[in-house]
Backbone as CSV, one residue per row, in Angstrom:
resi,resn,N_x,N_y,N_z,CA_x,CA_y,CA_z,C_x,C_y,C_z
1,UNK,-22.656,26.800,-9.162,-22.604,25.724,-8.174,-21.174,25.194,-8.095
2,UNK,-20.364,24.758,-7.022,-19.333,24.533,-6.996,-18.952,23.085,-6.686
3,UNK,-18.402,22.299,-7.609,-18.065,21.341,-7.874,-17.747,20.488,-6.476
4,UNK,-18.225,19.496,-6.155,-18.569,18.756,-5.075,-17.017,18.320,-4.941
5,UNK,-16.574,17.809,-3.546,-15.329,17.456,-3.232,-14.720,16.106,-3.607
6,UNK,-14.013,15.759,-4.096,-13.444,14.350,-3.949,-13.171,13.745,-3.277
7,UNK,-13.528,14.094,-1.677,-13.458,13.684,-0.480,-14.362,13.829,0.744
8,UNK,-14.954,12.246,1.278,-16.111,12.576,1.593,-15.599,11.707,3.107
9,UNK,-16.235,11.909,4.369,-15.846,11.934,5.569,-17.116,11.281,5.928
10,UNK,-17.170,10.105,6.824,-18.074,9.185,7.308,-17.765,9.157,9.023
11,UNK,-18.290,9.051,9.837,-18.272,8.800,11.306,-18.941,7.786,11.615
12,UNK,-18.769,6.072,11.443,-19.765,5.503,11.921,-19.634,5.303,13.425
13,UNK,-19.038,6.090,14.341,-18.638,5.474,15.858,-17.806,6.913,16.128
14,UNK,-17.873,7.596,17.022,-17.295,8.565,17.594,-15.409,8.307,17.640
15,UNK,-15.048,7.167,17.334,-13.648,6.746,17.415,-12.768,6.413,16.240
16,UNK,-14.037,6.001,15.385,-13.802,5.546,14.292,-14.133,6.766,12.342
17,UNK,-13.422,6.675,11.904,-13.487,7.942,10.329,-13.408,7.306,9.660
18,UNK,-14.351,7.231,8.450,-13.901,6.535,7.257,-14.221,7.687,5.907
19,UNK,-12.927,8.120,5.623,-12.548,9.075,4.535,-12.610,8.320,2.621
20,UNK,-13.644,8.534,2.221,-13.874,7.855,0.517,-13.354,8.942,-0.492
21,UNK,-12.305,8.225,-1.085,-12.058,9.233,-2.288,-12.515,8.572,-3.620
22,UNK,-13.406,10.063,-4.480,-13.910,9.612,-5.787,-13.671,10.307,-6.405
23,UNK,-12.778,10.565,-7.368,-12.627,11.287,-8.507,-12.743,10.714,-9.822
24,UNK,-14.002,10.457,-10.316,-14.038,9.413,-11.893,-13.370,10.429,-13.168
25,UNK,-12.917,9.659,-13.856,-13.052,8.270,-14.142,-11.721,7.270,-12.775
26,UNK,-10.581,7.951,-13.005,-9.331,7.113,-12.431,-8.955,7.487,-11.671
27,UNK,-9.544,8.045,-10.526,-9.195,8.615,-9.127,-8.202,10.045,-9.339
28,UNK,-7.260,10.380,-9.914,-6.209,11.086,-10.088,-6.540,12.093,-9.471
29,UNK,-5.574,12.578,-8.257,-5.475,13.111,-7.036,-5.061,14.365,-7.420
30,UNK,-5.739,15.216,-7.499,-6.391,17.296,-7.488,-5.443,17.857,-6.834
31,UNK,-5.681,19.594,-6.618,-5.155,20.191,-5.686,-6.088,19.893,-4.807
32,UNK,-7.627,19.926,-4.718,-8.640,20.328,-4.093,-8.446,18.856,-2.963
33,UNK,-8.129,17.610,-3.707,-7.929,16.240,-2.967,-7.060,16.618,-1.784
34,UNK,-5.383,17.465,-1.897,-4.507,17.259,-1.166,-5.113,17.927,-0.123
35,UNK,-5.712,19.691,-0.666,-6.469,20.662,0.683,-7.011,19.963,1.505
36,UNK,-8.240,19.031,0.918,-9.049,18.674,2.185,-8.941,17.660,2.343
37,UNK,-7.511,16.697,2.161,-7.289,15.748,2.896,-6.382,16.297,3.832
38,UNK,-5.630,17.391,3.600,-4.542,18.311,4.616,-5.855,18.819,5.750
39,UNK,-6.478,19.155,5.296,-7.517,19.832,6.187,-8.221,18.569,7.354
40,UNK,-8.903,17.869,6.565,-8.497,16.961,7.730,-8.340,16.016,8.970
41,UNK,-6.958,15.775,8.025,-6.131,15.555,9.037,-5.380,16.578,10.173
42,UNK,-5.680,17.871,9.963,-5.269,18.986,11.020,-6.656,18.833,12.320
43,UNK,-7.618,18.603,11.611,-8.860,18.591,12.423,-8.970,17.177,13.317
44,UNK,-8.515,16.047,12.397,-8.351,15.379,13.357,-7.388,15.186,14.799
45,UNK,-6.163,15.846,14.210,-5.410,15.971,15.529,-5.903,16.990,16.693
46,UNK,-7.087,17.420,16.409,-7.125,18.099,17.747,-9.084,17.080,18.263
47,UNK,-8.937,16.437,17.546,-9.888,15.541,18.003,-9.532,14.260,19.062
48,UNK,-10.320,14.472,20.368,-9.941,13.603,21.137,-10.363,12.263,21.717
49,UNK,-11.473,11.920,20.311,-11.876,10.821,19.967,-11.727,9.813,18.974
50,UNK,-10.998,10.509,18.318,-10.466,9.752,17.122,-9.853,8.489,16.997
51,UNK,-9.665,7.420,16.961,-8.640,6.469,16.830,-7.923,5.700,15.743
52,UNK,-9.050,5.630,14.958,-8.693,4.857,13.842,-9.172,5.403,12.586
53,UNK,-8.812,5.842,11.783,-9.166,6.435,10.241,-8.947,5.533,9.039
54,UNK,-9.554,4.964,8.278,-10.158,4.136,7.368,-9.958,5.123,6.259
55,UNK,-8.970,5.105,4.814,-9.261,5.176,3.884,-9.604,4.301,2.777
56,UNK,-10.608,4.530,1.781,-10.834,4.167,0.564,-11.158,4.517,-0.207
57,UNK,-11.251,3.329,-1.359,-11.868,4.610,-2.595,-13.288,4.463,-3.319
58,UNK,-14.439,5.509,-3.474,-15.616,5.310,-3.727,-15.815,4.968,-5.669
59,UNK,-14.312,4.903,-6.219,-14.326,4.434,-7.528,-13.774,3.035,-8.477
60,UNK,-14.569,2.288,-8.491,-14.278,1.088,-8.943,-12.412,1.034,-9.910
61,UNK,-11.707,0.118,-9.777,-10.513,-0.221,-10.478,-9.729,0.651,-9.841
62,UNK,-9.632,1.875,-8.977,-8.771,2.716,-8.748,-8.871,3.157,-7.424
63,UNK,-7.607,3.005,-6.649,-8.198,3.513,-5.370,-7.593,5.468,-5.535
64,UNK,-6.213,5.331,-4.475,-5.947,6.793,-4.510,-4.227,6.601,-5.723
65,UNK,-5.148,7.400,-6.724,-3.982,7.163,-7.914,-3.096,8.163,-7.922
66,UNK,-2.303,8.391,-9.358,-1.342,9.556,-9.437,-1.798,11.173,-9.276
67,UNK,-0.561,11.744,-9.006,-1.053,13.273,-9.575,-1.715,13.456,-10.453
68,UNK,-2.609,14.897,-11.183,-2.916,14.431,-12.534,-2.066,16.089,-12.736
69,UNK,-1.312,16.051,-13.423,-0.163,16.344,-13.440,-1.081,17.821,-14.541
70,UNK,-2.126,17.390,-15.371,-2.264,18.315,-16.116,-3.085,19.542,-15.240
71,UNK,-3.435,18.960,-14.085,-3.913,20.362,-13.006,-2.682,20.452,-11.921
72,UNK,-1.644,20.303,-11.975,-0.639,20.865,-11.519,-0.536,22.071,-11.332
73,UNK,-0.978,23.286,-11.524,-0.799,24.134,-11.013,-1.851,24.567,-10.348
74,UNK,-3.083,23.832,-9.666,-4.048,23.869,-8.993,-3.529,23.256,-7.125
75,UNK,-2.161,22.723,-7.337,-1.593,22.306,-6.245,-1.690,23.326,-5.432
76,UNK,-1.627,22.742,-4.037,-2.007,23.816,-2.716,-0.781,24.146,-3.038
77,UNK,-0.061,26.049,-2.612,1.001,26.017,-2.573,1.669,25.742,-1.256
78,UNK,2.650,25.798,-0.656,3.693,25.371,0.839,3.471,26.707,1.521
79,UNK,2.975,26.186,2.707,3.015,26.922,3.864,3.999,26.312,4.504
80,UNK,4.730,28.070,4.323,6.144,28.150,5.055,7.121,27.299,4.622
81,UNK,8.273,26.510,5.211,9.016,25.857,4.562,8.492,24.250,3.831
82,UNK,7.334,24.035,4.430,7.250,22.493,4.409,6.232,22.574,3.410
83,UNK,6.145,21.565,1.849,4.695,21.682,1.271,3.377,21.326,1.367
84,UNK,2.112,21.685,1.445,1.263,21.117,2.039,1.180,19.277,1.733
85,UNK,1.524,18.735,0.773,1.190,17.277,0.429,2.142,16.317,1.864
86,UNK,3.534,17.328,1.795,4.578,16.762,2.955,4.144,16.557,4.030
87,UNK,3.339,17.873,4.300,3.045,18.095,6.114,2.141,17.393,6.129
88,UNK,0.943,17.044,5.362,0.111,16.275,5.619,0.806,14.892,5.958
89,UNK,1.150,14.078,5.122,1.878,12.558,5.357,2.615,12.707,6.436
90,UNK,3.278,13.697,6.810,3.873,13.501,7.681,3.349,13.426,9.227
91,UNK,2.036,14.495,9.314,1.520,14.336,10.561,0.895,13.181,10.237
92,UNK,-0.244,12.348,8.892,-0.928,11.287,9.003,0.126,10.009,9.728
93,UNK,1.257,10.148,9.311,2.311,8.980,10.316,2.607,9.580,11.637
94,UNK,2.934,10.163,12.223,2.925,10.857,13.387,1.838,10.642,14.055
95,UNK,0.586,10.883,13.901,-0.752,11.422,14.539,-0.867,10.247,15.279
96,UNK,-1.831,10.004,16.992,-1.620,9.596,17.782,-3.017,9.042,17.643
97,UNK,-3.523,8.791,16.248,-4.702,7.806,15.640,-4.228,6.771,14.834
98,UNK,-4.704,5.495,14.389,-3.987,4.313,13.498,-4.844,4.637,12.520
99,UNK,-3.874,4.704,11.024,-4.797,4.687,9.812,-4.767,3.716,9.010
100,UNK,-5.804,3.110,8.423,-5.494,2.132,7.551,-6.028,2.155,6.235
101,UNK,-5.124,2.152,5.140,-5.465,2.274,3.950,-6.171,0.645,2.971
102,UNK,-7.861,1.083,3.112,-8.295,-0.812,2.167,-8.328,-0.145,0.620
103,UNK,-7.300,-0.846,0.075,-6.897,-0.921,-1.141,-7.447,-1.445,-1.996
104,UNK,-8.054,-0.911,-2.857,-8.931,-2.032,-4.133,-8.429,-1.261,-5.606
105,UNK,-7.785,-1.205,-6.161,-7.817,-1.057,-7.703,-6.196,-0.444,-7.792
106,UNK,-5.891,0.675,-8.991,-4.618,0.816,-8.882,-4.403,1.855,-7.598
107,UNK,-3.198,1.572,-7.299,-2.387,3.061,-6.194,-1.522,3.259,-6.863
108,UNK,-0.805,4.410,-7.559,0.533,4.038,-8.321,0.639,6.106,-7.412
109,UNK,1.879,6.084,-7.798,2.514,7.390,-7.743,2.493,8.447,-6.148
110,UNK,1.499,9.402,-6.405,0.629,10.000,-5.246,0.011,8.766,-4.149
111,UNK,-0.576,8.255,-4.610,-1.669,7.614,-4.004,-0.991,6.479,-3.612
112,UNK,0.206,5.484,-4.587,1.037,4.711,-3.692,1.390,5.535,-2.307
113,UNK,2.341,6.799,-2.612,2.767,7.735,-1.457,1.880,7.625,-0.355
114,UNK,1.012,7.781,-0.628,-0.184,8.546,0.148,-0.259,6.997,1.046
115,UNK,-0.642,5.526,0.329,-0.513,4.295,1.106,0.447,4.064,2.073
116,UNK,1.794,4.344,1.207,2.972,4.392,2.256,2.795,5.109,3.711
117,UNK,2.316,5.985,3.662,2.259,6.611,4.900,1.266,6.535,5.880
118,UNK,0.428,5.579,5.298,-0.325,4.805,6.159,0.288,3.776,7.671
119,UNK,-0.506,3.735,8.745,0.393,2.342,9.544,-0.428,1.445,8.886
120,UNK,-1.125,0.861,8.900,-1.511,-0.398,8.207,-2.252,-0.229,6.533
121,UNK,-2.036,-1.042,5.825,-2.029,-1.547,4.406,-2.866,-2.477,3.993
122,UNK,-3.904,-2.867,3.893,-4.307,-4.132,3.259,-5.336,-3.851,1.691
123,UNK,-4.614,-4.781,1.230,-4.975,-4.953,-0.183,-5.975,-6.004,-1.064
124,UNK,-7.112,-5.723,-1.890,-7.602,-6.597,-2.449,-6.585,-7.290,-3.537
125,UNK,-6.458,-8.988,-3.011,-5.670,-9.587,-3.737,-5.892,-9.554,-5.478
126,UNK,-7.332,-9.749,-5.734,-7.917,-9.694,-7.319,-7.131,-8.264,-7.660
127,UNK,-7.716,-7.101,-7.076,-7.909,-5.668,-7.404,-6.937,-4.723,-7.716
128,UNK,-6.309,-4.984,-6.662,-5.129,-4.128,-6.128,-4.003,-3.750,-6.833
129,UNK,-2.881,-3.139,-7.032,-2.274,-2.696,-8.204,-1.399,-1.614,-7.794
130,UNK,-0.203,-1.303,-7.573,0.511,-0.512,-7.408,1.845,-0.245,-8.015
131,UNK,2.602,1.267,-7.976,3.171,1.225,-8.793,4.067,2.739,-7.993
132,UNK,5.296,3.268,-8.960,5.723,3.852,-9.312,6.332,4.831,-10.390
133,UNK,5.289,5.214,-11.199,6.165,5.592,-12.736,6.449,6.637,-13.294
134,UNK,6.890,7.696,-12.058,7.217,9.120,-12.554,8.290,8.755,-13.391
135,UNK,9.324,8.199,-13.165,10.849,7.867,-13.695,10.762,7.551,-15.019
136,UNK,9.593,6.757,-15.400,9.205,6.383,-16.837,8.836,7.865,-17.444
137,UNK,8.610,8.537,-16.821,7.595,9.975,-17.697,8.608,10.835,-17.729
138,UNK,9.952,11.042,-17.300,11.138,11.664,-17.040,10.868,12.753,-15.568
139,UNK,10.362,12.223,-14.735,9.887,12.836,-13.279,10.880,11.814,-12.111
140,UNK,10.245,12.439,-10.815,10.962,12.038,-9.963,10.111,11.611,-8.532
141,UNK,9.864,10.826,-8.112,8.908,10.601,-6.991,9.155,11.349,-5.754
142,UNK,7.822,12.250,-5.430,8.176,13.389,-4.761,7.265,13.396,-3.190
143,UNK,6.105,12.545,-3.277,5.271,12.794,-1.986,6.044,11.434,-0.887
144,UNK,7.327,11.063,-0.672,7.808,10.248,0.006,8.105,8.666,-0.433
145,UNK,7.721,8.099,-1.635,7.957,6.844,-2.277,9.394,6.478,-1.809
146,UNK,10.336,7.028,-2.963,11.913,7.149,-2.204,12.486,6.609,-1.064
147,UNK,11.623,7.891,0.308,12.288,7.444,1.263,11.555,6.272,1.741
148,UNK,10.120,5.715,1.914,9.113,4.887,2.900,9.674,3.863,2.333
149,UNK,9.330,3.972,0.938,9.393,2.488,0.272,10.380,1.295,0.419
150,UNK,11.973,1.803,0.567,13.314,1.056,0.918,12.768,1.128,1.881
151,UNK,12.004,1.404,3.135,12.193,1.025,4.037,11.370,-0.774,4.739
152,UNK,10.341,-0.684,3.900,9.569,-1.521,3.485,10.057,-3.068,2.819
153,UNK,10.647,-2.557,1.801,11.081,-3.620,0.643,12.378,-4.077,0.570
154,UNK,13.288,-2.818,0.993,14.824,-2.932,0.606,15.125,-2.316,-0.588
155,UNK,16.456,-1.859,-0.375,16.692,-1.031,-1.119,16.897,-1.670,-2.527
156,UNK,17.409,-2.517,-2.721,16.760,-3.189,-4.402,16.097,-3.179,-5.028
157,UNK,14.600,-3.900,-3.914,13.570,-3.744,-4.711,12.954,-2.121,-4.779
158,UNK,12.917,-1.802,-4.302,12.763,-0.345,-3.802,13.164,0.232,-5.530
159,UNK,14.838,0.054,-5.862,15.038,0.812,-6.938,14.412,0.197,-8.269
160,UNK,13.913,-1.198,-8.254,13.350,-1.573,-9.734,12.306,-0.834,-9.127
161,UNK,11.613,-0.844,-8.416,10.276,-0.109,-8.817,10.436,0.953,-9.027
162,UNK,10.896,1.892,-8.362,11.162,3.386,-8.966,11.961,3.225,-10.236
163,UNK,12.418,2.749,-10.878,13.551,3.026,-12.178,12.444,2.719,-13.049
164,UNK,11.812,1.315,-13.015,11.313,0.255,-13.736,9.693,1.114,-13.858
165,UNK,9.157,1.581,-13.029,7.924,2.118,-13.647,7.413,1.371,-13.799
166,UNK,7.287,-0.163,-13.491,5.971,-0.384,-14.162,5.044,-1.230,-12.995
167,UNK,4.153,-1.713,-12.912,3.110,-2.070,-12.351,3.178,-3.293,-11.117
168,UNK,2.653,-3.259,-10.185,2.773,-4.471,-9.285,1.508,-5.036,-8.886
169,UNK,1.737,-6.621,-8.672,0.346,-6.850,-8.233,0.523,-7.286,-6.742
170,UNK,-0.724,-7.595,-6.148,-0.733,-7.478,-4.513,-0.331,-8.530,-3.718
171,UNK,-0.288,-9.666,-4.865,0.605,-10.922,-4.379,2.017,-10.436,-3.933
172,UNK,2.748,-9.712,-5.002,3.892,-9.529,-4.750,4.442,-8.850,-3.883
173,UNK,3.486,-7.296,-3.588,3.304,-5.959,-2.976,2.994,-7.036,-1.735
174,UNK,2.328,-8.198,-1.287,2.345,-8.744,-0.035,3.806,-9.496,0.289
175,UNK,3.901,-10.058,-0.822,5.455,-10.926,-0.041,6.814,-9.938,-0.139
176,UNK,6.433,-8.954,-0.756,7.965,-8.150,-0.579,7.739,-7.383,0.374
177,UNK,6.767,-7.186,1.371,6.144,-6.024,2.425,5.476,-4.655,2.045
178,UNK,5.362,-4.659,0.993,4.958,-3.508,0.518,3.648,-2.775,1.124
179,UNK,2.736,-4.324,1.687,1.497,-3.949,1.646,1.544,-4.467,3.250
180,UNK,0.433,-4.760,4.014,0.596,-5.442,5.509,0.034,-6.551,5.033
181,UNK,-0.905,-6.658,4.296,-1.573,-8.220,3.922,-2.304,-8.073,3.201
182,UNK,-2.374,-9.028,2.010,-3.595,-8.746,0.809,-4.480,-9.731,1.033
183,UNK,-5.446,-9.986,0.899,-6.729,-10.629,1.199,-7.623,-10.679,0.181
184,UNK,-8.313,-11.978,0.109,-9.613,-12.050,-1.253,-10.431,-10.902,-1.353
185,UNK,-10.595,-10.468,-2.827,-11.238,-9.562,-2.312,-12.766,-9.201,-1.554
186,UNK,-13.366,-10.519,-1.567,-15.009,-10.576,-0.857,-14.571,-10.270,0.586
187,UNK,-13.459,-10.343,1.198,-13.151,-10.544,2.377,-12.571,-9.028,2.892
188,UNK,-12.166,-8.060,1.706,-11.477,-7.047,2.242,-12.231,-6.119,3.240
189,UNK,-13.460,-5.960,3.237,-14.268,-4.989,3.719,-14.602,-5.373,5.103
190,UNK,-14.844,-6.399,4.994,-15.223,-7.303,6.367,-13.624,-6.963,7.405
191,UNK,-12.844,-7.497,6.625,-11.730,-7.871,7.550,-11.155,-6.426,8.017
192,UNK,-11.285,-5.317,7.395,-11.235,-3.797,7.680,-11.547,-3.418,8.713
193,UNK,-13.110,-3.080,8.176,-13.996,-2.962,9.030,-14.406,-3.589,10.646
194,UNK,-13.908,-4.997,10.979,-13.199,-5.800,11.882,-11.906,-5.223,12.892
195,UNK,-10.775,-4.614,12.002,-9.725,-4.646,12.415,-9.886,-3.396,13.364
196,UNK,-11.120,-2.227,12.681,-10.960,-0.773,12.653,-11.448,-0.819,13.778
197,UNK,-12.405,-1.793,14.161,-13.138,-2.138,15.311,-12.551,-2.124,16.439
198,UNK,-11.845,-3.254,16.165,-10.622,-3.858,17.461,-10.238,-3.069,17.660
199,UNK,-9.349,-2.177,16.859,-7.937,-1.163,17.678,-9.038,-0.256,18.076
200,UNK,-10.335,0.483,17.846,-10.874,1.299,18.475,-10.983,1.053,19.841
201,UNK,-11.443,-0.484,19.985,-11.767,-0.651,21.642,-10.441,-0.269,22.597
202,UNK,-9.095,-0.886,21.739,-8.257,-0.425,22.838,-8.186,1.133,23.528
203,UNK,-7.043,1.166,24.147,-6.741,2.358,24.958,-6.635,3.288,24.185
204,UNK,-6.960,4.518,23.921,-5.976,5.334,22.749,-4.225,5.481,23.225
205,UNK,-4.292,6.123,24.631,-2.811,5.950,24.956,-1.626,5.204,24.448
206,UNK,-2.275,4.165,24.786,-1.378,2.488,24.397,-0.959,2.692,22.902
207,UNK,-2.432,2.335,22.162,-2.231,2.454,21.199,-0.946,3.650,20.366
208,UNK,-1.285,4.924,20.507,-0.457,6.221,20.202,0.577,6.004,20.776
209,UNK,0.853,5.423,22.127,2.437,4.941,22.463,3.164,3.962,21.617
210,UNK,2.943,3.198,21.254,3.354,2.010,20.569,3.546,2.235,19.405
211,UNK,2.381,2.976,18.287,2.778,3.357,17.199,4.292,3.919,17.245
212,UNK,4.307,5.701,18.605,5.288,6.157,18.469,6.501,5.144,18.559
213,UNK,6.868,4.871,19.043,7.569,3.482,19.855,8.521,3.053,18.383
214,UNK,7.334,2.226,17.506,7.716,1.742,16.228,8.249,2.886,15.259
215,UNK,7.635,4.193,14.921,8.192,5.339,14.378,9.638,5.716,14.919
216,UNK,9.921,5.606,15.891,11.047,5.682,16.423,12.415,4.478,15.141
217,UNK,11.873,3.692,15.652,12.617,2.982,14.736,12.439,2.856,13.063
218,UNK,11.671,3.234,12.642,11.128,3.346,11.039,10.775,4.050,9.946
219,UNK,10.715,5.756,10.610,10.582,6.385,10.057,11.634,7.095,9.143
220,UNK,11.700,7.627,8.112,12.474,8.253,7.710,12.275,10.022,8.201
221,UNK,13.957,10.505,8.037,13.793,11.936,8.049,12.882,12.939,7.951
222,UNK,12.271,13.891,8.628,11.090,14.572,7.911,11.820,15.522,6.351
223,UNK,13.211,15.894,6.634,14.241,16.906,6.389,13.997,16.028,4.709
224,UNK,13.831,14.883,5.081,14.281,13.669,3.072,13.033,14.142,2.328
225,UNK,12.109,13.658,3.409,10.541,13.983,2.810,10.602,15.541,2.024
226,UNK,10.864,16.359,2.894,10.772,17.821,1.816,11.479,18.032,0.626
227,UNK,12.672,17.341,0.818,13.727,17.733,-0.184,13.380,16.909,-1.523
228,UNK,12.222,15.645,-1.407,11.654,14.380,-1.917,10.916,15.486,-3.250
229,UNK,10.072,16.173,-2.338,9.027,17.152,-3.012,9.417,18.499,-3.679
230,UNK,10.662,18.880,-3.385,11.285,19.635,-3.906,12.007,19.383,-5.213
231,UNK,12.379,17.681,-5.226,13.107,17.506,-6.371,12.013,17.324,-7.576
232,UNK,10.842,16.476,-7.293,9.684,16.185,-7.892,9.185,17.376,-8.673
233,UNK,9.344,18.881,-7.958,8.554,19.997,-8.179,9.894,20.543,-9.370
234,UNK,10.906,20.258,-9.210,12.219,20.839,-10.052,11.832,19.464,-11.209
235,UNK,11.545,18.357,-10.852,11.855,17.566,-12.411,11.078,17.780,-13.332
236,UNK,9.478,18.750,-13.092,8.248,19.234,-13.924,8.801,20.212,-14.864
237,UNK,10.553,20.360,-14.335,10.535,21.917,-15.439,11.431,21.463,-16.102
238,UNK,12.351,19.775,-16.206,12.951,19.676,-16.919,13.026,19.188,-18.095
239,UNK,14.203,19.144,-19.014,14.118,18.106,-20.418,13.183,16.827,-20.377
240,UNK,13.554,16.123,-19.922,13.644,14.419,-19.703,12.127,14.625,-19.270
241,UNK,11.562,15.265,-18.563,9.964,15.682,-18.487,9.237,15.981,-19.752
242,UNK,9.767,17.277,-20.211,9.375,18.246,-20.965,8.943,17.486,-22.725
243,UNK,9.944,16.762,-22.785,10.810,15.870,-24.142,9.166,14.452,-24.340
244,UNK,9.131,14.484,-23.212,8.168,13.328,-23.150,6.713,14.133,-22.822
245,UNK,6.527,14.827,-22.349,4.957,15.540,-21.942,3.862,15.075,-22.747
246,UNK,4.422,15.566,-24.199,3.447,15.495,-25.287,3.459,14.005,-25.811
247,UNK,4.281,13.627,-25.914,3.867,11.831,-26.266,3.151,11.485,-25.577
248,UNK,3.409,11.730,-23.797,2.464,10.639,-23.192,1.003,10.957,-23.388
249,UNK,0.957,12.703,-23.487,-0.658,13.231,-24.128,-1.186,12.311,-25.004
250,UNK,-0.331,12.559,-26.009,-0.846,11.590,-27.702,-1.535,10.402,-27.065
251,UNK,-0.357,9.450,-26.285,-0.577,8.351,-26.111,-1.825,8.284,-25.220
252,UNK,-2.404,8.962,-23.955,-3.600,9.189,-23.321,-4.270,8.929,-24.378
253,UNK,-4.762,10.217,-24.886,-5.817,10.577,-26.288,-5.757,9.382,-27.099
254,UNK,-4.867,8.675,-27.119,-5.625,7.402,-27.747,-5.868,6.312,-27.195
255,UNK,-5.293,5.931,-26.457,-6.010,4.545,-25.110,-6.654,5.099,-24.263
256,UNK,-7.056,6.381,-23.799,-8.018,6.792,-23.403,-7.754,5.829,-21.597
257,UNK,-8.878,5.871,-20.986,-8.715,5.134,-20.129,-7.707,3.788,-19.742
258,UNK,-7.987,3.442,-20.902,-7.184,1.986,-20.918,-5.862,2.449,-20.306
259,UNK,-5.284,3.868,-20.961,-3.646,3.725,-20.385,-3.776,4.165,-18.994
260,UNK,-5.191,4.334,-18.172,-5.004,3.832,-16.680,-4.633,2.550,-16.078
261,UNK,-5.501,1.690,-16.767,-5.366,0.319,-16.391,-4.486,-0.201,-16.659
262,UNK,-3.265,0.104,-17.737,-2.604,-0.442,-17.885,-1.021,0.303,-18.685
263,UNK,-1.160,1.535,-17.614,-0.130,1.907,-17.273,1.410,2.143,-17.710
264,UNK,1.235,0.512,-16.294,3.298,0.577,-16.614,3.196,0.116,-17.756
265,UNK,2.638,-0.746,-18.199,3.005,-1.551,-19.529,2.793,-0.185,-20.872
266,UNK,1.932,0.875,-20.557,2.192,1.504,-21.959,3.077,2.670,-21.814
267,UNK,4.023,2.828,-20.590,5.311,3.662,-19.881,6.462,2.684,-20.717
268,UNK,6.567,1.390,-20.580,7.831,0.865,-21.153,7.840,0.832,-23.149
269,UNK,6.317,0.731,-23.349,6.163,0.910,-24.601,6.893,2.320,-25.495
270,UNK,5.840,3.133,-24.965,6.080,4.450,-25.421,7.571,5.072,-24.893
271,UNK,8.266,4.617,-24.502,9.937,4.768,-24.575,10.372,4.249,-25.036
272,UNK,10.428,3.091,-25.229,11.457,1.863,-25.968,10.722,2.479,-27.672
273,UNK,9.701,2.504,-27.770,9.414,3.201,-29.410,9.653,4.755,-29.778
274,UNK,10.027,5.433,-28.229,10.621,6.924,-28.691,11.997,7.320,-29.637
């Protein structure tokens, strides 16, 4: 029997998609996640009802988290020059549908990425949790963090989070722009589900004009994005990776889950005691 998908596809309205990702225990994003979220999103662009796509996540504390780095070589490989994780984000910002990512537990790494390239963001204020911490593990942020994120925050904050590795909460991820708006969390589902509504009724035209409109002015390079994923895929084979691999194992194997939840804080630990 073949292991059920981590990605499950809802239609409540011919206009409207709502895509649930569950991978227990801590979401940590597969090869099999990137395929058939690449997949699709190819299907949706030739859908001419589509408008609005709704992601979330069907696993409590975690929405769409990191790579899990130890099935790394289960990654789709790149068709043609561009890698599949790239081309995907890149058409999900492009595509002439609005997506919005409702955020409840951590996003750090991948799954921050994966937010970034969302047009709209909203976050459970309790829940929510994001991050950056390849840089802590001796890696390099590769599915677009880099480039989206300065664009968002500024380039300051932009670099403590990538250097700094460690954890953000949605208060902050709201007032530095990170996020579009964080909200209680009794309220997140409602106010989603609401929003996904509204932009459906509009025009699609309008809508897909205007997005483009704003992409015009906001997007980064597609040319950064590849080279993003290229460096990410070169820092898996180096020292500063390699040197650390097995500690952070150890350190898993013994906080077990916990060093999901709490992450950045055991990234600054387990270096400062290396």
């Amino acid at each position: 029997m073949s292991k059920p998908s981590t990605i499950s596809l809802e239609r409540p309205t011919p206009k409207i998609a709502t895509i649930t990702f569950s991978n227990p225990p801590a979401n940590l994003m597969v090869g099999e996640t990137m395929t058939r979220l690449h997949e699709l999103v190819v299907e949706f662009g030739d859908d001419p009802d589509i408008q609005v796509v709704v992601f979330k996540s069907g696993v409590p504390d975690f929405f769409f988290n990191h790579f899990d780095l130890a099935a790394a070589a289960d990654f789709p490989a790149a068709e043609g020059a561009v890698p599949v994780w790239t081309d995907m984000v890149l058409r999900l910002t492009k595509a002439d549908y609005i997506t919005i990512a409702s955020i409840r537990g951590r996003t750090r790494g991948g799954g921050n990425e994966f937010a970034l390239a969302c047009d709209l963001r909203y976050a459970s204020r309790e829940k929510a949790m994001f991050g950056q911490p390849e840089v802590g593990g001796g890696l390099l942020p590769g599915g677009g963090g880099t480039e989206r994120l300065p664009r968002f925050v500024g380039r300051d904050r932009a670099l403590e989070v990538v250097l700094s590795s460690s954890d953000y909460d949605a208060d902050l991820a709201e007032r530095w722009g990170w996020v579009t708006r964080a909200l209680p969390d009794a309220e997140l589902d409602d106010f989603v589900d609401s929003m996904a509504a509204r932009l459906a009724s509009f025009d699609k035209t309008s809508l897909a004009t205007a997005k483009s409109m704003v992409n015009r002015a906001s997007l980064p390079p597609d040319a950064d994005l590849v080279a993003a994923y290229g460096e990410f895929a070169h820092s898996l084979t180096l020292p500063g990776f390699l040197t650390r691999a097995a500690g952070a194992q150890a350190l898993v194997a013994e906080k077990g889950l916990d060093f999901e939840y709490r992450m950045g804080e055991y990234i600054g630990i387990a270096n400062q005691q290396a």
